[in-house]
C-alpha positions as CSV (number, residue, x, y, z in Angstrom):
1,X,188.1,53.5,280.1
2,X,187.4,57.2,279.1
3,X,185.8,59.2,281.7
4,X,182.3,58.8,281.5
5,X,179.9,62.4,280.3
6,X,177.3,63.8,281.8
7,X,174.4,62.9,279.4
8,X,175.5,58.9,279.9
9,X,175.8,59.6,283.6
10,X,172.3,60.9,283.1
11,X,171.3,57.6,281.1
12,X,172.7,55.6,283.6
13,X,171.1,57.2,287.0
14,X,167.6,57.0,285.5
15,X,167.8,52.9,284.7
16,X,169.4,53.2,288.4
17,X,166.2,54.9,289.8
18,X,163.6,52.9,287.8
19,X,165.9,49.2,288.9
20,X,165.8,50.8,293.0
21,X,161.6,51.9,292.5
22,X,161.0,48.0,291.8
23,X,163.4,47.5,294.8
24,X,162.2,49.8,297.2
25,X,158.8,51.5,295.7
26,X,157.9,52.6,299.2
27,X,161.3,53.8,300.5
28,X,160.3,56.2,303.7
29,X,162.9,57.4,306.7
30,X,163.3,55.0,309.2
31,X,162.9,57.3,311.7
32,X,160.1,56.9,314.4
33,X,157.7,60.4,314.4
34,X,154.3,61.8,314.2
35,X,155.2,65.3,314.0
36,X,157.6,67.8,312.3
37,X,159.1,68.2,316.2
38,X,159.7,64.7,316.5
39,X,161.3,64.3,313.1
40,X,163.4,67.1,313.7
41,X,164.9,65.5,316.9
42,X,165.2,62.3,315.3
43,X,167.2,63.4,313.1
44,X,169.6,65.0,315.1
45,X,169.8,62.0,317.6
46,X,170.5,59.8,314.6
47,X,174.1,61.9,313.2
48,X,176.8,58.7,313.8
49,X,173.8,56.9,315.7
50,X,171.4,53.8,314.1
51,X,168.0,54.4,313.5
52,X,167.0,51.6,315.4
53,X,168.6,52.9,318.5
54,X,167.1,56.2,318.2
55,X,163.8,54.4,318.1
56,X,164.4,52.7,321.2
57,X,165.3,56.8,322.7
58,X,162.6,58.7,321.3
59,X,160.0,55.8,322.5
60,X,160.4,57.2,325.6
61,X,161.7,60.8,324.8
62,X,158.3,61.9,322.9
63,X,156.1,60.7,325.7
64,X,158.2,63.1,328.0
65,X,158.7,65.8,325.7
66,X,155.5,66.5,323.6
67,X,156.3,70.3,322.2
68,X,159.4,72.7,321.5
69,X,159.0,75.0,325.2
70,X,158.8,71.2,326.7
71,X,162.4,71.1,324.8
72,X,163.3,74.7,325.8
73,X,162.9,74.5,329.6
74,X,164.8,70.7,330.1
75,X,167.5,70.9,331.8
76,X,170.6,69.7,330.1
77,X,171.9,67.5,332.4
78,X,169.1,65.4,332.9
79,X,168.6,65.4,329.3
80,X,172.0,64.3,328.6
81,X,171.1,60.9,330.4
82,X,168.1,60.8,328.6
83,X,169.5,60.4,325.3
84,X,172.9,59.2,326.3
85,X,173.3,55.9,324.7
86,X,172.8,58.0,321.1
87,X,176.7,59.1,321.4
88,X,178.1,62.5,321.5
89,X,174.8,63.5,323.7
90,X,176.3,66.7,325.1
91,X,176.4,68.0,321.7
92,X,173.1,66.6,320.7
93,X,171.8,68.0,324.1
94,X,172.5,71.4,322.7
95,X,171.5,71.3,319.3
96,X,168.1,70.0,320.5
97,X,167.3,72.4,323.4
98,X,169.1,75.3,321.3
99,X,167.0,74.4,318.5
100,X,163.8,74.0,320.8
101,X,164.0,77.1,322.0
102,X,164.8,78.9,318.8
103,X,161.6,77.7,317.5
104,X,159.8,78.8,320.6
105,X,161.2,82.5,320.6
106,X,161.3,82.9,316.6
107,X,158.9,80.5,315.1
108,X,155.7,80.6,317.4
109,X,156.5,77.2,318.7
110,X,156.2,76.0,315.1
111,X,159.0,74.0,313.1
112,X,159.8,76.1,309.9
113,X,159.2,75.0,306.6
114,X,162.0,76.1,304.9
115,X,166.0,75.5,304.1
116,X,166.6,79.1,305.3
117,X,164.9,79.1,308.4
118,X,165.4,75.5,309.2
119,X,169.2,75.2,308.9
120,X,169.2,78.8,310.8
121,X,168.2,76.8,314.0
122,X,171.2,75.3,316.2
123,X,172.7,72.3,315.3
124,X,171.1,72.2,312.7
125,X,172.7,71.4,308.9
126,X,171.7,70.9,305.3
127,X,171.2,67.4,305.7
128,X,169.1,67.3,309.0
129,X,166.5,70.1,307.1
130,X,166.7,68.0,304.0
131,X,164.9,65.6,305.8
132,X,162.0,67.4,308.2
133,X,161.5,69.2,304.3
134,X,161.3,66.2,302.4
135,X,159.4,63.3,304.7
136,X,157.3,65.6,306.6
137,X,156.7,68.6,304.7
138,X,156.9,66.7,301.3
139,X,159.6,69.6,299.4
140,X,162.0,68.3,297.3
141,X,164.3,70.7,298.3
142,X,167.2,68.4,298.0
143,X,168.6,64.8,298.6
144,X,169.6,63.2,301.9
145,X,173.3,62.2,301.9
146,X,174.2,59.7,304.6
147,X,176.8,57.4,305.0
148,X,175.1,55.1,303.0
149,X,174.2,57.7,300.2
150,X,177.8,58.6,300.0
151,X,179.1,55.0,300.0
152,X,176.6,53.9,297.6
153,X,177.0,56.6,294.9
154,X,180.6,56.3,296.0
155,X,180.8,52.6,294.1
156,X,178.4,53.6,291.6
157,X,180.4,56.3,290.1
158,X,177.8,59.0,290.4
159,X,179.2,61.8,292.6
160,X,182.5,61.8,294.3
161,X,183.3,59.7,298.1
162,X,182.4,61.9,301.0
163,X,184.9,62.4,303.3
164,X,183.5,64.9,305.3
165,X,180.3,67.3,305.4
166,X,181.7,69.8,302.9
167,X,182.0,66.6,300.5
168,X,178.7,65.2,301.8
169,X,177.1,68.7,300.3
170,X,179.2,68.6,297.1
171,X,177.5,64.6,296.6
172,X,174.2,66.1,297.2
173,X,175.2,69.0,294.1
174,X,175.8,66.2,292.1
175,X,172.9,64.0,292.3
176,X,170.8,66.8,292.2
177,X,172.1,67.1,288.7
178,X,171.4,63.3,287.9
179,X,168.0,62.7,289.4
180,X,164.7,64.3,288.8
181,X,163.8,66.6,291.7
182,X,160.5,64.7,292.6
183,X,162.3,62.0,293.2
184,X,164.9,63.5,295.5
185,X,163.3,63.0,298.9
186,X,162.7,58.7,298.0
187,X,166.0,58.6,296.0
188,X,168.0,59.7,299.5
189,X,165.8,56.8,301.4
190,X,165.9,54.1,299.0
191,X,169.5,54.5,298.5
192,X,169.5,54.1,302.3
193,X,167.7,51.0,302.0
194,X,169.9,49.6,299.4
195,X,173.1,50.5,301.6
196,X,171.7,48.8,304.5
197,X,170.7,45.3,302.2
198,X,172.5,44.7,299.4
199,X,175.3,47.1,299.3
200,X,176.8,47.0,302.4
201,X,180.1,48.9,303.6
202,X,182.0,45.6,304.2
203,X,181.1,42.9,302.3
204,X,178.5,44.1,299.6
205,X,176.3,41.3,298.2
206,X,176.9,42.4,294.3
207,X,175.8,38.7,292.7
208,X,172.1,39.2,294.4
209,X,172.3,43.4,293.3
210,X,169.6,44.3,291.3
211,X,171.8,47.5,290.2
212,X,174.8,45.1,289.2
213,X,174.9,45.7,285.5
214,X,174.8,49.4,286.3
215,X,177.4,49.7,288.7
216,X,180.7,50.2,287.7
217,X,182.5,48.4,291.0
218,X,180.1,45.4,291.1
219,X,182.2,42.6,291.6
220,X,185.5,45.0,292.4
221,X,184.6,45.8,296.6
């Protein structure tokens, strides 16, 4: 099979999009917030971590913790325990109070608004803004690549596999190139979705697929 162009790639992601907007029309982050603060630490609690555990964290967490100098003046060690059973919660720890109190000192205790400022904040990367941006601040500033994104565009030939975060970024470039920028923010949750039904990593349901015809390893995983 000759490599496929551009212009067909094109073709092909837009019958993609309209197949996943019958699929998942309402597609949202499965994240658990009511404010830009609690998105933001969401997010970070959710890097290698389910959404449904974080859930069952924050529950608690944003009852304790209701604004950034809340963040800023917990001490780490307690709030290690506190979020423990996300994984790698020293590291989270610090990204989140580091962040906090960024926000307090630069920010007015207000969580920025844009990729510069956002991913200027400790621990936090592309992906993470991509997400406060897009589902709270509603700017299509780019597309949320998970491990679902990447897996799924992975099998359907549109960008290249991610193998790490430099590839993640490189997936993002390319369906940024493929999709129409308003729908960037739902493309990056309903492909989600479809990677947690559907198209799962291990045994991918491709017979019940509504992208089947489309998808160039249907049948092949």
């Amino acid at each position: 099979m000759p490599p496929e162009s551009l212009k067909a790639r094109k073709a092909r992601t837009k019958k993609i999009v309209a197949r996943l907007k019958k699929a998942f029309p309402d597609a949202d982050c499965a994240l658990e917030h009511s404010s830009a603060l609690e998105l933001l630490v969401a997010t970070i609690l959710a890097a290698q971590c389910t959404d449904a555990r974080v859930n069952i964290i924050t529950r608690d967490l944003f009852s304790t913790y209701r604004t950034p100098d809340d963040y800023a003046k917990a001490d780490p060690k307690a709030f290690e325990k506190e979020i423990q059973s996300a994984g790698f919660y020293r590291q989270k720890t610090q990204s989140i109070l580091g962040a906090c109190r960024a926000i307090v000192e630069q920010h007015d205790g207000e969580v920025p608004d844009t990729m510069e400022e956002l991913t200027e904040l400790p621990g936090v990367a592309r992906k993470t803004a991509n997400v406060v941006l897009g589902t709270w601040f509603g700017k299509n500033e780019g597309i949320v690549v998970d491990t679902h994104v990447g897996r799924v565009t992975m099998r359907l030939k549109l960008a290249p596999a991610a193998k790490d975060s430099k590839d993640a970024v490189k997936i993002e470039r390319a369906l940024m190139e493929l999709v129409a920028r308003k729908d960037w923010t739902w493309f990056g949750h309903a492909m989600t979705h479809h990677g947690r039904g559907p198209c799962t990593a291990r045994k991918p349901h491709c017979p019940d697929c509504p992208l089947n015809a489309l998808c160039p390893s249907a049948g092949k995983v």
